[in-house]
C-alpha positions in Angstrom: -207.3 -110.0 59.1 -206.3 -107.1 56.4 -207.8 -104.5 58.6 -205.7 -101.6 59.2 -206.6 -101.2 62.4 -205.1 -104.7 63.4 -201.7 -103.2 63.5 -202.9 -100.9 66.9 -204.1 -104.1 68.5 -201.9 -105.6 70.7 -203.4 -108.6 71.4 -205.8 -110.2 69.3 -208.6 -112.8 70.3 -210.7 -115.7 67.5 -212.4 -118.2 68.3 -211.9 -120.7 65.7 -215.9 -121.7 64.4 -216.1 -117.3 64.0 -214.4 -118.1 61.0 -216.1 -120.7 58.7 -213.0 -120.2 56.0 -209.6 -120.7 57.2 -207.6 -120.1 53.8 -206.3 -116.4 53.7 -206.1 -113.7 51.4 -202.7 -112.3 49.9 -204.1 -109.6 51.5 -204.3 -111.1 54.9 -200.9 -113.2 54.6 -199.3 -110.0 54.4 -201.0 -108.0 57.0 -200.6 -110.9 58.9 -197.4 -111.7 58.6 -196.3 -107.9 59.6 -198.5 -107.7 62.7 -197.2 -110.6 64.2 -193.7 -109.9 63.3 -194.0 -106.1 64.8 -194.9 -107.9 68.2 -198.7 -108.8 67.9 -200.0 -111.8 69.6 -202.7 -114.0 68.3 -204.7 -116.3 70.3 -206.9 -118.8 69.0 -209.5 -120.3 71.3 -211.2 -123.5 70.5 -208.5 -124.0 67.8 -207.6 -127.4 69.3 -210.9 -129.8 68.3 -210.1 -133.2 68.8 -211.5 -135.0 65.7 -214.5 -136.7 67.1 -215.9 -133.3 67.6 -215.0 -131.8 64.2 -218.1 -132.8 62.1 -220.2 -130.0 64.4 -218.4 -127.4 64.6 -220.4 -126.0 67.7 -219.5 -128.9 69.7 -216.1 -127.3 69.9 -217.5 -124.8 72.0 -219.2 -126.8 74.6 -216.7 -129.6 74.9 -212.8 -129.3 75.2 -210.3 -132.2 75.0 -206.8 -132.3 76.3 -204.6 -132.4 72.8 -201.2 -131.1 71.6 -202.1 -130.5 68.0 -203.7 -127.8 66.2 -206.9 -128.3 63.9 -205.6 -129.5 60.0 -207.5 -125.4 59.1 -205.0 -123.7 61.2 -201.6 -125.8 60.5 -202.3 -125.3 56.6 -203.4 -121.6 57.0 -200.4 -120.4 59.0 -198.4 -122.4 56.4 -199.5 -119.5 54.2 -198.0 -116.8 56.4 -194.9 -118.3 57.6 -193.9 -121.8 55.5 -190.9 -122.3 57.5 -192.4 -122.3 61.4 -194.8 -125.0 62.5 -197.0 -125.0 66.3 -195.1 -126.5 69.1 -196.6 -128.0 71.9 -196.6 -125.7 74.8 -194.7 -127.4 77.6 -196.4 -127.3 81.2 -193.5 -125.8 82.2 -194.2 -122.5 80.2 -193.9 -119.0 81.2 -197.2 -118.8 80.1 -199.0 -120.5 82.7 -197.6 -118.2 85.3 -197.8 -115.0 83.7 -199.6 -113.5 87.0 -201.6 -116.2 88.4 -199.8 -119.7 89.2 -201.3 -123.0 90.1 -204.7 -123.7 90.2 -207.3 -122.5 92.0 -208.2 -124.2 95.9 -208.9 -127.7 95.2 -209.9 -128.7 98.6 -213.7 -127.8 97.6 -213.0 -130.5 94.8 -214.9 -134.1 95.5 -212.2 -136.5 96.2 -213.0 -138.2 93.2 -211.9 -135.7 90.9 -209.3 -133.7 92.9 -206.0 -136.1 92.4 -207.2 -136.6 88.7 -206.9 -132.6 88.2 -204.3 -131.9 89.9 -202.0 -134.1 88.7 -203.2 -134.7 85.2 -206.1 -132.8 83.7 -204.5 -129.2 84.8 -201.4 -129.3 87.0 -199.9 -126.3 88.0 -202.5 -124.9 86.3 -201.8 -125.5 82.9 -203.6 -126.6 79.9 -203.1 -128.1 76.3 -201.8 -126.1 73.9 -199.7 -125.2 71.1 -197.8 -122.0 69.8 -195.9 -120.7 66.9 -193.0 -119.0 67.9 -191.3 -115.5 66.8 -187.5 -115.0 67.7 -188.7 -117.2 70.9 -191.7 -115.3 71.5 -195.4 -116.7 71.2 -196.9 -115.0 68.4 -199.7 -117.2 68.0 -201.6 -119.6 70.9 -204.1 -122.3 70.4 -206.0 -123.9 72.6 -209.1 -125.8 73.1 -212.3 -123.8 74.1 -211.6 -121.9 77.1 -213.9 -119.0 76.8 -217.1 -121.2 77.6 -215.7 -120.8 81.2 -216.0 -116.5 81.4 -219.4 -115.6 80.5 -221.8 -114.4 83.2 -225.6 -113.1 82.7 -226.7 -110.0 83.9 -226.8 -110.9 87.4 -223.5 -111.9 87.6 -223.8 -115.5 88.0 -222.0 -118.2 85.5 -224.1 -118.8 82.0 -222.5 -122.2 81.8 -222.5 -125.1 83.9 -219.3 -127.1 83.5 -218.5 -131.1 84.2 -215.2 -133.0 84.5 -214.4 -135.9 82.3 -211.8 -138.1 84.3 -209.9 -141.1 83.5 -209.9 -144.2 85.7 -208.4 -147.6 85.4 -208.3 -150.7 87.3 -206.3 -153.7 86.6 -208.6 -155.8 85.4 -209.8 -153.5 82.4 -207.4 -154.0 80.2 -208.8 -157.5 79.3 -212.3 -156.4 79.3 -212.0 -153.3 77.2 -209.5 -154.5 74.8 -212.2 -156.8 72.9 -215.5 -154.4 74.1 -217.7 -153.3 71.3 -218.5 -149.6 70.8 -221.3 -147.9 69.1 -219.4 -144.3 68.3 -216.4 -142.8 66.6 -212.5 -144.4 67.3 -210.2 -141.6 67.0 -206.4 -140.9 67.8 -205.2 -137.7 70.0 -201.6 -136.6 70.5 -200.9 -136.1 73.7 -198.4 -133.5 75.1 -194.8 -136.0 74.8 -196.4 -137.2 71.0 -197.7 -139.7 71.9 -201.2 -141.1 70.6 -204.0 -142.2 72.6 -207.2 -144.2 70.8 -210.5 -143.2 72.0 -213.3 -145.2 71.6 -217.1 -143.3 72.0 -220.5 -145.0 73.2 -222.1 -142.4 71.6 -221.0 -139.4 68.7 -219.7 -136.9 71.4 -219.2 -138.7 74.5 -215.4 -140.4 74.9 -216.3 -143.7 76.9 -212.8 -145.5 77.3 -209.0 -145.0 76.1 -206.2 -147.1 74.9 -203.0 -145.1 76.0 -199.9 -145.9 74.3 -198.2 -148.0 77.2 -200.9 -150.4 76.8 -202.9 -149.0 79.8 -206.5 -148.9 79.3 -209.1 -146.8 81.4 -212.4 -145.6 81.0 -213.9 -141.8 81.1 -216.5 -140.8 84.5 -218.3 -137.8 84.1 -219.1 -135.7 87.2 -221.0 -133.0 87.7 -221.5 -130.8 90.6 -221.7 -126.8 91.3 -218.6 -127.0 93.1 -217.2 -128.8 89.9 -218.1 -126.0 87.8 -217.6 -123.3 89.8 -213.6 -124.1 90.3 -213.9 -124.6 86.0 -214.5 -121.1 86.0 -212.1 -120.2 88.2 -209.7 -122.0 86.5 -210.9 -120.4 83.2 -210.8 -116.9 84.4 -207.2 -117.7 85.7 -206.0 -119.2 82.8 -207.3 -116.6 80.0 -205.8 -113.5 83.1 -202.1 -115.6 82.5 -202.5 -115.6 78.7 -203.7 -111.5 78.2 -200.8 -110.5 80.8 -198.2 -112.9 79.1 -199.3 -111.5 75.1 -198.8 -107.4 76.6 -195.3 -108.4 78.7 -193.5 -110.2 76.0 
């Protein structure tokens, strides 16, 4: 990031594992610190990894999970450039998320099994988890989980990656069958966009099976898949990285 051409980039794209070191150089600090107080806007993708998919860093890339906290490697490395500020969680509400597209893509080709569940809390209004570090009330730096995994297409112009939804769903009677359930994987704690902490419990090293929310709800994680499912992820992708590019060159 002490390249001098940085200063004629407007807005500037990393993906989080394209950088195995996240401590900077004085060098860096400084150039840095004067791009992004000039007017430059940094966006980190896949900089939100929730913790159960932190020990492979390329999981981070396949998977995203709704948080409102940056990775520890970013908070203590923007630290270096500007010890007074701290990432805020982005609010739905945002400017951001309606910088030229807004709401979500048509859900109607949803299955009804998923289509309630994403629009009212896996991406309402089309908006996502994420956190910022703000300039004189301007984003100068975003972070998000992986969102790029939803824009590449192959020669032929057809998708490279085929995307599934991870929903929550509860019943009444699984508080008391879940709250004493053994489980083979990680536990972890997520912050969720009001600060809030929800456990996780995993099956397996990767795949979030159930979740203790903090009212004392408990539900457990469906995964479906379908072409419709992952075509409207892209959509939603491609929507969602168009809002972020137009909000970095109008502010």
């Amino acid at each position: 990031f002490s390249d001098e051409r940085l200063r004629h980039c407007p807005f500037l794209y990393v993906n989080f594992a394209d950088r195995e070191e996240w401590n900077f150089s004085e060098a860096e600090v400084k150039s840095l610190r004067e791009y992004l107080e000039r007017g430059g806007f940094m966006y980190i993708d896949a900089g939100i990894t929730a913790s159960f998919l932190r020990e492979h860093p390329g999981l981070g890339q396949h998977h995203s999970y709704a948080e409102w906290e940056e990775s520890p490697e970013i908070s203590q490395a923007f630290k270096q450039v500007f010890p007074e500020l701290s990432f805020q969680a982005l609010k739905r509400s945002d400017p951001l998320f309606a910088a030229f597209y807004q709401g979500l893509p048509d859900t109607s080709l949803l299955p009804d099994s998923v289509r309630t569940y994403t629009e009212q809390e896996k991406w309402p209004e089309g908006t996502y988890s994420a956190v910022a570090l703000r300039l004189q009330g301007r984003i100068a730096v975003l972070v998000t989980p992986i969102v790029a995994m939803g824009w590449a297409k192959n020669s032929l112009e057809q998708w490279e990656t085929y995307i599934r939804f991870r929903i929550l769903e509860g019943n009444e009677k699984l508080p008391e069958m879940l709250a004493g359930a053994a489980y083979g994987g990680p536990r972890f704690e997520v912050t969720r966009e009001d600060g809030g902490k929800d456990i996780i419990y995993c099956q397996e090293a990767a795949l979030p099976a159930w979740a203790q929310e903090p009212d004392g709800n408990w539900r457990v994680f469906r995964y479906y898949a379908s072409q419709e499912i992952s075509d409207f992820a892209h959509q939603f992708y491609t929507q969602l990285g168009t809002n972020i590019i137009v909000y970095a060159l109008t502010n």
